[in-house]
C-alpha positions, -999 to +999 in steps of 0.1 A: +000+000+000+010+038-005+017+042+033+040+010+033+057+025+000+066+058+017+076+046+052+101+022+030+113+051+007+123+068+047+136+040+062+110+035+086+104-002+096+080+012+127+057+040+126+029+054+143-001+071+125-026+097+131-058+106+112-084+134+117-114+132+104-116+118+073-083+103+076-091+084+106-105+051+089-074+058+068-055+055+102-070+027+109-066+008+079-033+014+081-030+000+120-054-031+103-029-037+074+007-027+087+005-043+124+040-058+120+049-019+117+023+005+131+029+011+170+006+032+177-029+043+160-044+078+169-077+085+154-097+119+165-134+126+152-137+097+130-165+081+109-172+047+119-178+024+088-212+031+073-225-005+074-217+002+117-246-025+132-266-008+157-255+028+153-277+055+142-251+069+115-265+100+108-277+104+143-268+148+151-251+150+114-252+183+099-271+183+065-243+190+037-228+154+055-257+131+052-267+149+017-232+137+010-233+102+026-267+088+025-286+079-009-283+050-032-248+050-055-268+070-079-273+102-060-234+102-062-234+120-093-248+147-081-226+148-048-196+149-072-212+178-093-214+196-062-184+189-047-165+201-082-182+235-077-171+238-044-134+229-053-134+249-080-143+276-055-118+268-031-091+266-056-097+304-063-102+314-025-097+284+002-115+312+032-149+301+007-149+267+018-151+277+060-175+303+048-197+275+037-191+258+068-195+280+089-232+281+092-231+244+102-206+252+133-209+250+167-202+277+189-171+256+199-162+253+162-159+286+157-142+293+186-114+273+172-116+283+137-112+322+148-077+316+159-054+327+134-030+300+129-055+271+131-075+287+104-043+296+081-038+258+082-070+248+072-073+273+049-038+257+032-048+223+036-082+235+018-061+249-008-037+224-012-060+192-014-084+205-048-051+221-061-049+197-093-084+183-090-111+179-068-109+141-068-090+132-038-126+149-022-148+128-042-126+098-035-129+101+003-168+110+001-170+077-022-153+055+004-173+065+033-204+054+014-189+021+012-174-010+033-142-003+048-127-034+036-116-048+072-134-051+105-120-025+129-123-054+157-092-067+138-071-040+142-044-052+172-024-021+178-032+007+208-057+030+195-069+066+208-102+073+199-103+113+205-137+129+201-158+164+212-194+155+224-206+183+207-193+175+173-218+175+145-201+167+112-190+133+129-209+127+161-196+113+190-211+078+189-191+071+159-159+069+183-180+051+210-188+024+183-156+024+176-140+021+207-168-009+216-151-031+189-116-021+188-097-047+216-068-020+223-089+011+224-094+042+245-117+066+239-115+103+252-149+123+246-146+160+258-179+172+268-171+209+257-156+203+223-166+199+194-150+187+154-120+214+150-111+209+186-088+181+174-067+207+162-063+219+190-055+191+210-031+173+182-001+177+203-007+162+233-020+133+209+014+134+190+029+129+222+010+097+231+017+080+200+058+092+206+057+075+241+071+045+257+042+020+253+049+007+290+037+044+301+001+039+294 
């Protein structure tokens, strides 16, 4: 896989991985793939997998997500139209994209986003991710419509499950689902946070995936 390809290309024979959001399935397909070399699996806001028995997926979703993620493989089409507009908007101005978001944000989200330095971030990781095409975007939306491709009950390596209670673009309960299946899992839900508050708290996480694994 490409994580394998890169960690070989730097000499890496062990790694630890972190994924926010969207990228935490891809976290923890990596920890279910790569166990002889992931040591550590941080995963903060997460989707659980959409087939997820006996949780309420798009239980406290905002709209623009489950217009996005719910619907018969047809309605895609029309996700991806959408989704090219927006890029295309984006590509010309990346502050368009928490514009459009903004609406959907908890007080807690906005909070967060109003610092200057998270919101330079996003707004370069906005930029950066439709800057040839928007089809990495479409890609993601596309797998989380679909089966993960492993059960997260087989993934072996310490996991942090990291969520804000008050997060509606992934609930919560995705990370409690999560954490009910994974057999090396903690879960951390902050009653006062909500989905950008991961940014905020990614260094302490980067430190528990750095430490001794005898330390807890």
């Amino acid at each position: 896989m490409d994580v394998a390809a890169i960690a070989d290309f730097y000499g890496h024979d062990e790694f630890a991985v972190v994924g926010r959001s969207g990228g935490g399935p891809h976290a923890l397909a990596c920890a279910a793939f790569l166990a002889n070399r992931v040591s550590r699996a941080a995963v903060l806001v997460s989707l659980a997998p959409r087939e997820a028995d006996g949780l309420d997926w798009f239980g406290g979703m905002t709209d623009s997500n489950v217009d996005a993620y719910a619907g018969p493989a047809g309605r895609l089409d029309r996700v991806i139209a959408r989704l090219t507009a927006i890029a295309d908007s984006v590509r010309d101005d990346p502050a368009r994209l928490l514009a459009m978001l903004n609406g959907e944000m908890t007080d807690d989200d906005r909070r967060v986003v109003a610092d200057a330095g998270i919101r330079l971030g996003l707004m370069r990781a906005y930029a950066e991710a439709v800057r040839e095409s928007p089809y990495g975007w479409i890609d993601d939306v596309s797998a989380f419509r679909a089966e993960w491709g492993f059960d997260p009950a087989a993934v072996s390596v310490p996991v942090l499950l990291w969520h804000g209670e008050r997060d509606v673009f992934s609930p919560a309960s995705h990370s409690r689902w999560l954490g009910a299946r994974i057999p090396d899992a903690m879960v951390v839900v902050k009653s006062d946070a909500a989905h950008f508050d991961a940014l905020s708290v990614l260094p302490d996480i980067l430190q528990w995936l750095i430490a001794d694994p005898d330390s807890g």
